[in-house]
Structure formats: structure tokens, C-alpha cells
C-alpha positions in Angstrom: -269.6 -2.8 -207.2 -266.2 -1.0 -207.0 -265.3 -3.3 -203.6 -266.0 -6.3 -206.0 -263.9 -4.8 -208.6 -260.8 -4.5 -206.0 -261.3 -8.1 -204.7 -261.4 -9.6 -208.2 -258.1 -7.7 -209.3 -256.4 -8.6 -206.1 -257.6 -12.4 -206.8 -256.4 -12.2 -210.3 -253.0 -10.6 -209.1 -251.8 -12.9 -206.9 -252.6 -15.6 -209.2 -250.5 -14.3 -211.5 -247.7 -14.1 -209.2 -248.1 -17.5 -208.1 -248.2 -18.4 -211.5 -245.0 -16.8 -212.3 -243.0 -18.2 -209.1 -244.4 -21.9 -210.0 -243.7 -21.5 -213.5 -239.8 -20.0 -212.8 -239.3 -23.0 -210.5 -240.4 -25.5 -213.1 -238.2 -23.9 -215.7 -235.1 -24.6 -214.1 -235.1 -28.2 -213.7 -232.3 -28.7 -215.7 -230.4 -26.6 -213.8 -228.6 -28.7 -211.3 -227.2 -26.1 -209.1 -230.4 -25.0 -207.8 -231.0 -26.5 -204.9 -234.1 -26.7 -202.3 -232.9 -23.9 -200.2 -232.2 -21.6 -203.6 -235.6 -22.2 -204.9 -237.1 -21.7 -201.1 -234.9 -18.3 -201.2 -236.3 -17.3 -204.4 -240.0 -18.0 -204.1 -239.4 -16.2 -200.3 -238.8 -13.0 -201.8 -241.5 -13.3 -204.7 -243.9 -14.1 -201.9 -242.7 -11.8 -199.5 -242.3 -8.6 -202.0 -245.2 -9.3 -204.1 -248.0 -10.5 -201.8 -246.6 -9.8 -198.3 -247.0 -13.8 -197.7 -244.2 -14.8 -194.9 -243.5 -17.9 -196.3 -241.3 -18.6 -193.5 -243.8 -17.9 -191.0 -246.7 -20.0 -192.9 -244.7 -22.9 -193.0 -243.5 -23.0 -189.2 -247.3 -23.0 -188.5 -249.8 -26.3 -187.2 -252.9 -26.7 -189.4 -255.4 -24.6 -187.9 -253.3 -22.3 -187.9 -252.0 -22.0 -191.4 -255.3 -22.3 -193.1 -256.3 -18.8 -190.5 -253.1 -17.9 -191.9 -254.4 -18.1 -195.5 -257.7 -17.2 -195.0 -256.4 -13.7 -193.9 -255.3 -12.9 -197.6 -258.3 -11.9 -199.5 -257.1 -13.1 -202.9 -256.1 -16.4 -201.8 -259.1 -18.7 -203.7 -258.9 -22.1 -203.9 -257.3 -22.2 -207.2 -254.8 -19.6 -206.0 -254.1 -22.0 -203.2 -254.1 -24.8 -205.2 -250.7 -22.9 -207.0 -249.3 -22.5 -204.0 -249.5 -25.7 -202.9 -247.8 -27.0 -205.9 -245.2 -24.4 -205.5 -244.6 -26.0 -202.3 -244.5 -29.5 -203.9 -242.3 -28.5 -206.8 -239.7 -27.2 -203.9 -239.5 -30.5 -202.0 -239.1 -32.7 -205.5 -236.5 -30.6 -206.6 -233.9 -32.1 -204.2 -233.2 -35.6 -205.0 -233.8 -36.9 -201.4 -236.8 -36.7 -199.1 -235.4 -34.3 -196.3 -236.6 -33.3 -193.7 -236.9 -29.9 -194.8 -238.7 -31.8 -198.5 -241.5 -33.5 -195.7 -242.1 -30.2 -194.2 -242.8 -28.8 -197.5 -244.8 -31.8 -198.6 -246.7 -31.8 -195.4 -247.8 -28.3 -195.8 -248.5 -29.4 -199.7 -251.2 -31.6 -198.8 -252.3 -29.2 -195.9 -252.9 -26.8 -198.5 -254.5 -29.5 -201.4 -256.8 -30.7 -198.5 -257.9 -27.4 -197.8 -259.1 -27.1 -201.2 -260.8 -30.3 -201.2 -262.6 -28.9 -198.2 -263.2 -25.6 -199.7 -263.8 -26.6 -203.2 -267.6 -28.1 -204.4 -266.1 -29.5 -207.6 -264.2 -32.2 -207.4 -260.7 -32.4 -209.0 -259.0 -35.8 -210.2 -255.8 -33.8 -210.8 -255.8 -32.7 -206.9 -256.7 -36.1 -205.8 -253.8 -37.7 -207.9 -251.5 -34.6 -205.9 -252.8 -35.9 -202.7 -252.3 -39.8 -203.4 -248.5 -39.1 -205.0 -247.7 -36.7 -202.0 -249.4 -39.4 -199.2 -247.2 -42.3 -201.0 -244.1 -40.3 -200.9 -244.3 -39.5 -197.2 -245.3 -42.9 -195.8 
């Protein structure tokens, strides 16, 4: 019981802070003079402080290996990865061109949104519509 007790905190805490980076990230879109590398700086740290998640590291990885990558973190759920994911997505739409850098991040978005779909036994309109908008913008 108390091992279930841990898990769920742990689950509930790292929402929380993914919450807090997606949520800082969509509040200063009307700040011009953040750019993709300051908002990849600042959700770096977050990640890297809060939830030891090498963001970095994660993104530099294939497909397999990402998704080994998050299945290591115990309170990485699906709707935890589902934040993330759009955390990754609101850091390549914050720059007004599709960089390189923007399709890496939007390439490990849809990773991340597919590996929900996968993971997930509920279907989610709002996650397919994430897939379609992210699939449109890359081809």
C-alpha cells in the first residue's frame, strides 16, 4: 500500500511540474524576446532540477530509444507525457520559422503524442487534432 502511495505522489509531482513549465512557457507569448533557445534553456533546468529528465539527452535519442528513455521514469503516465509533449510543441511554435532545431522538437512532439496513442485505451480527439496540426506542419 505504502509503495502505491509513493508511485502515486511521484505521478502527481511531476505532473505538476510539467504543468508549471508548459504553463510558464504559454504565459510569455507576448514576450518577444524569448526565443526557442531561452525557452529550451528554461524548461532544461525545470526538467533537469526538478525531475532529473536530461532533456538534452531525450531529445538527441531515435524512437526506441526515447520511449525506454521515458519509460525509465516511474511517474511518467500517459497524461504526464502527453504535457510534455506539448511542452515540446509549444517550444518549436514559439519561433516564427520551422527550424531545424523547431522539427526536431516537433518530431519528438509527435513521438511522444504517438506513444500515448499507443499507450492510451481511450481515445483522445484533442491528441489526434496535435498529431494532424504537427504531421501538416512538417510535411
Amino acid at each position: 500500500m505504502e509503495q502505491k502511495d509513493y508511485l502515486m505522489r511521484e505521478i502527481e509531482k511531476i505532473g505538476v511540474m510539467l504543468r508549471a513549465i508548459f504553463n510558464k512557457l504559454i504565459g510569455k507569448k507576448n514576450d518577444f524576446a524569448i526565443t526557442l533557445d531561452t525557452q529550451f534553456i528554461y524548461a532544461k533546468i525545470l526538467m533537469q532540477d526538478e525531475l532529473a529528465f536530461d532533456l538534452p539527452l531525450f531529445l538527441s535519442l531515435d524512437k526506441a530509444e526515447s520511449e525506454d528513455y521515458i519509460n525509465k521514469f516511474q511517474g511518467l503516465n500517459v497524461v504526464n507525457i502527453e504535457i510534455l509533449a506539448d511542452i515540446l510543441q509549444e517550444i518549436a511554435m514559439g519561433s516564427e520559422t520551422i527550424s531545424t532545431e523547431s522539427r526536431v522538437f516537433l518530431e519528438k512532439s509527435l513521438n511522444l503524442y504517438e506513444h500515448c496513442n499507443a499507450a492510451d485505451k481511450t481515445f483522445s480527439f484533442a491528441r489526434e487534432q496535435k498529431i494532424n496540426d504537427i504531421k501538416r506542419i512538417l510535411s
